[in-house]
N, C-alpha and C positions, 0 to 999 in steps of 0.2 A: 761382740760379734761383728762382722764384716759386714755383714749386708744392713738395711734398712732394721731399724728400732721399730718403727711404723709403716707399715702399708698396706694402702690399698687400690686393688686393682678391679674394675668394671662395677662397684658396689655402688647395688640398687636395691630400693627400698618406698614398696607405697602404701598407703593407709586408703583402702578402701579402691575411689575413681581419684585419690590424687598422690601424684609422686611426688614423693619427697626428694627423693635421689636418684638419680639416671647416669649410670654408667662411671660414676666418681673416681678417679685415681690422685691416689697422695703416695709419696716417700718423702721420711724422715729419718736422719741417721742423727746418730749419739754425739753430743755436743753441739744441737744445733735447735733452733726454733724456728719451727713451719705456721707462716699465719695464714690462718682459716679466714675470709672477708665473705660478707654477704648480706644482704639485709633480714630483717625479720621474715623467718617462713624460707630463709634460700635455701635451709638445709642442715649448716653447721652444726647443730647440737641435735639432728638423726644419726649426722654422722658419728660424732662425737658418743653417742651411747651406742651404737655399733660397735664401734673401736672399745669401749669398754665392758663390753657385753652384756650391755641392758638389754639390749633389741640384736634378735637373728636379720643378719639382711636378705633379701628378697634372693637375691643375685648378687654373683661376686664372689671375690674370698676378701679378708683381710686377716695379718698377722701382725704381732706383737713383740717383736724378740725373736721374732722364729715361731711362734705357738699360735696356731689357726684359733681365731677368736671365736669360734664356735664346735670345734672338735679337741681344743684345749683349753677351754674356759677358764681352768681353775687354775693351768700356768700363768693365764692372763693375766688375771686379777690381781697376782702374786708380785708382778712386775711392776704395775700402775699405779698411780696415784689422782685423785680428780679434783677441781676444785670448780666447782659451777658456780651459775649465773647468780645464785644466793648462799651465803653463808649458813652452813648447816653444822653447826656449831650446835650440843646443850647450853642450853641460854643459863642452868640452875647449877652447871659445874664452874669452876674457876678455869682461867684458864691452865693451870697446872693439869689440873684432872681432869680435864679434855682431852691431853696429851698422854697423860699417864692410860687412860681408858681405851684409846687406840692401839696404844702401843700393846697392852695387854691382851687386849685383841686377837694382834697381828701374833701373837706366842712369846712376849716379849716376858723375862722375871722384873720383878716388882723393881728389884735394883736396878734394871738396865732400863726398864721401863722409865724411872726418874730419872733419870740420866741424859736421856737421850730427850724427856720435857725440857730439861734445865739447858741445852743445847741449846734445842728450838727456839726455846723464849727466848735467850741470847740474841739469837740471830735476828729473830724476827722484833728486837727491841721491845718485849713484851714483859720484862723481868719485874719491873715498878707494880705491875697490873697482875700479876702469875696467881695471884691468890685471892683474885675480885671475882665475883660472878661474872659470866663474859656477858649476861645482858647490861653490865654497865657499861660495858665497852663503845668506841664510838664507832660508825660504819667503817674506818680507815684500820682501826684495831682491829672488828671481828674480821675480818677479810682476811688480814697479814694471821689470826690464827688460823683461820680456814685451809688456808695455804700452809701451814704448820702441820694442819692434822693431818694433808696429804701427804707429806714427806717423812712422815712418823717411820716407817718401813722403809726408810731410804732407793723407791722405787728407780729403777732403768727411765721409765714413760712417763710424761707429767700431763696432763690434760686440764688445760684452761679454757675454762669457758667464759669467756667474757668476764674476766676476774676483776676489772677497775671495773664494773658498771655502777655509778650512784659515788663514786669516792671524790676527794675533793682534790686538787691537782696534788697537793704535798705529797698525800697518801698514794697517788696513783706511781707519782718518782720512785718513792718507796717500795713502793709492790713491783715494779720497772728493775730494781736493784736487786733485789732478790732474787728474781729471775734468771737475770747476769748473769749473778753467783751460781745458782742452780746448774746454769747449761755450762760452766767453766768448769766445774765437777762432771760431768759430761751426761747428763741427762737429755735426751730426746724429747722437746717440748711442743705438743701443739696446742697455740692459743687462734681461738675466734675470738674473734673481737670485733665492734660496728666503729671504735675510734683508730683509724688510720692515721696518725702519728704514733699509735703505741704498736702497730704494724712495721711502720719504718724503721724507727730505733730497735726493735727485738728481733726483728725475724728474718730471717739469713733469705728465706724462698714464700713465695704469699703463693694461696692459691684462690680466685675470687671464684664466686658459687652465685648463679644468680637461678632461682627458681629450680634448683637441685640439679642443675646443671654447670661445670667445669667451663667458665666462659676466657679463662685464661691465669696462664701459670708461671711463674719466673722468680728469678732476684727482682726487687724493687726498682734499682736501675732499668732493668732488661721493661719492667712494664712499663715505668716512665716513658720511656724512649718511643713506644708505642702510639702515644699519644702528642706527641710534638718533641722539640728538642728546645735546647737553653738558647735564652735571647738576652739582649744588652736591653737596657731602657733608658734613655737620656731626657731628663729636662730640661729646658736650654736654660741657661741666666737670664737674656730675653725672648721670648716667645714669637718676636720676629724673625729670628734665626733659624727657625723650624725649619723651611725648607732648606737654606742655606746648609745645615747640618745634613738632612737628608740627601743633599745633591754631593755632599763630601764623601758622605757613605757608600753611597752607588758609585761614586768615579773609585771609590779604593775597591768596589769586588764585592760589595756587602750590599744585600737588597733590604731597605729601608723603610720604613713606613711612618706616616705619621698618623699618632693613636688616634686625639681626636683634636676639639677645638682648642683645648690647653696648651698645647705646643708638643705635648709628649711623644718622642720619636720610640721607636722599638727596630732592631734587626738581628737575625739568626746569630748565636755565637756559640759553635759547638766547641770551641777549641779555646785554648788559652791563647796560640795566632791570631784569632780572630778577635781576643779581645784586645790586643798589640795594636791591630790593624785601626781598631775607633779611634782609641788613643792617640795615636799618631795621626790620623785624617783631621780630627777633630783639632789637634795640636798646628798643625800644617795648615790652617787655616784659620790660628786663633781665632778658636768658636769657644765661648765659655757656657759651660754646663752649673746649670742649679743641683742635680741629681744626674746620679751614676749610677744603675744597677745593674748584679746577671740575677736573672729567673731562672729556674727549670720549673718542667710539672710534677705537678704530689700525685701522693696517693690520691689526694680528692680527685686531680682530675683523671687519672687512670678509671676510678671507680664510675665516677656520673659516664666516663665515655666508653665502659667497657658494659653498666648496666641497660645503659639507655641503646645500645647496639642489640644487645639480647631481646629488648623487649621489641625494634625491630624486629630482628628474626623470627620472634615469637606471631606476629604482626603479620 
């Protein structure tokens, strides 16, 4: 379809005297992964069973493919696939028969049903393990099948919920690569998640939630930028040179600072010009540097300066 895989517009949702959700909008189209950011309690996994039709929301609409998630329910659910915050795996099947049992489920014959196991485990490098109880499995295994049983039905919509929580880095690269793969067959992904480098590398558009409110929404870049811009940081060879370097800076157009008592200088460099520009000051003056670096800001500081503003305004 053309339009949005996922969306939602004004969706609000409260339990009792406390909101969960206040007015939330998301779009996600096919081929692409939208990360959900928030801390514990912002929101993400109300939204997230909304979207999936656990929970009617309060206010709002949201769709799925085109199919109103609560006047279509049953298109819904036809489309999605979910993999939460815990592995909800039978611990007393293998992992073969975990898959085969979904798949049959979902209206699959017995033959296509194996078939489309012996895939999965493939993919999900489970082949060795396919006929073990999955409680032997280790946290990085049950996961990668968890994420198996969602895909069993070859769904449009994937819904991740904080799917690396507890795994240990190897497994999370792993679980990371599957992913890839997923949105490159063009499935519409959205992952929450509390670890902001698995936000950066997967997710085309973030949208951060702070106390079920939308506190800001973009590419990664675009939030970056938000919160400062790329800087050069120089160490001198001698730490004499400190200002020496700083006053080269300033006479080339570059405002300079020195960090603290170490010697370490820092000034703006949004441009590859700009990094030309040290280079050359810094040459122009045989000034010799210990250390050379560019910065930009992360997600981290997007998040501490986009949460810590909300509770501001909350304030």
């Amino acid at each position: 379809m053309q339009g949005p895989m996922i969306e939602a517009i004004g969706i609000g949702k409260s339990f009792g005297p406390v909101t969960a959700l206040s007015s939330v909008d998301i779009s996600v189209h096919a081929g692409t992964v939208h990360g959900l950011l928030g801390h514990n309690g912002a929101g993400k996994t109300t939204l997230i069973n909304i979207l999936c039709t656990v929970l009617p929301p309060d206010r709002g609409t949201a769709r799925i493919a085109g199919y109103d998630v609560v006047d279509r329910s049953h298109e819904v659910r036809a489309r999605i696939g979910l993999t939460g915050q815990y592995a909800a795996v039978d611990e007393n099947l293998s992992g073969t028969d975990n898959l085969i049992l979904i798949a049959r489920l979902l209206g699959a014959s017995r033959r296509q049903a194996r078939a489309r196991a012996h895939e999965l485990l493939e993919i999900f490098d489970l082949t060795k393990a396919a006929h073990r109880p999955s409680r032997t499995y280790s946290g990085g295994m049950r996961r990668r099948l968890d994420l198996a049983t969602s895909l069993v039905g070859r769904p449009d919509v994937v819904f991740l919920d904080e799917p690396t929580t507890g795994l240990d880095p190897n497994s999370r690269l792993a679980l990371w690569e599957v992913v890839e793969d997923i949105v490159r067959e063009g499935a519409a992904v959205l992952l929450t998640t509390q670890y902001l480098d698995e936000a950066d590398r997967l997710a085309g558009t973030i949208t951060v939630l702070a106390d079920g409110t939308v506190v800001a929404s973009g590419t990664s870049a675009h939030l970056k930028s938000q919160v400062g811009s790329r800087a050069v940081h120089i160490v001198p060879a001698d730490p004499a040179d400190a200002g020496a370097i700083v006053l080269a800076l300033d006479r080339a157009g570059l405002t300079a600072a020195q960090d603290g008592a170490g010697g370490a200088i820092s000034a703006p460099a949004e441009t590859s010009a700009d990094l030309a520009t040290v280079v050359r000051a810094l040459d122009q003056e045989r000034l010799d540097v210990a250390r050379f670096s560019l910065t930009e800001p992360t997600l981290d500081d997007v998040y501490l300066a986009l949460t810590r503003r909300s509770t501001v305004l909350a304030t």
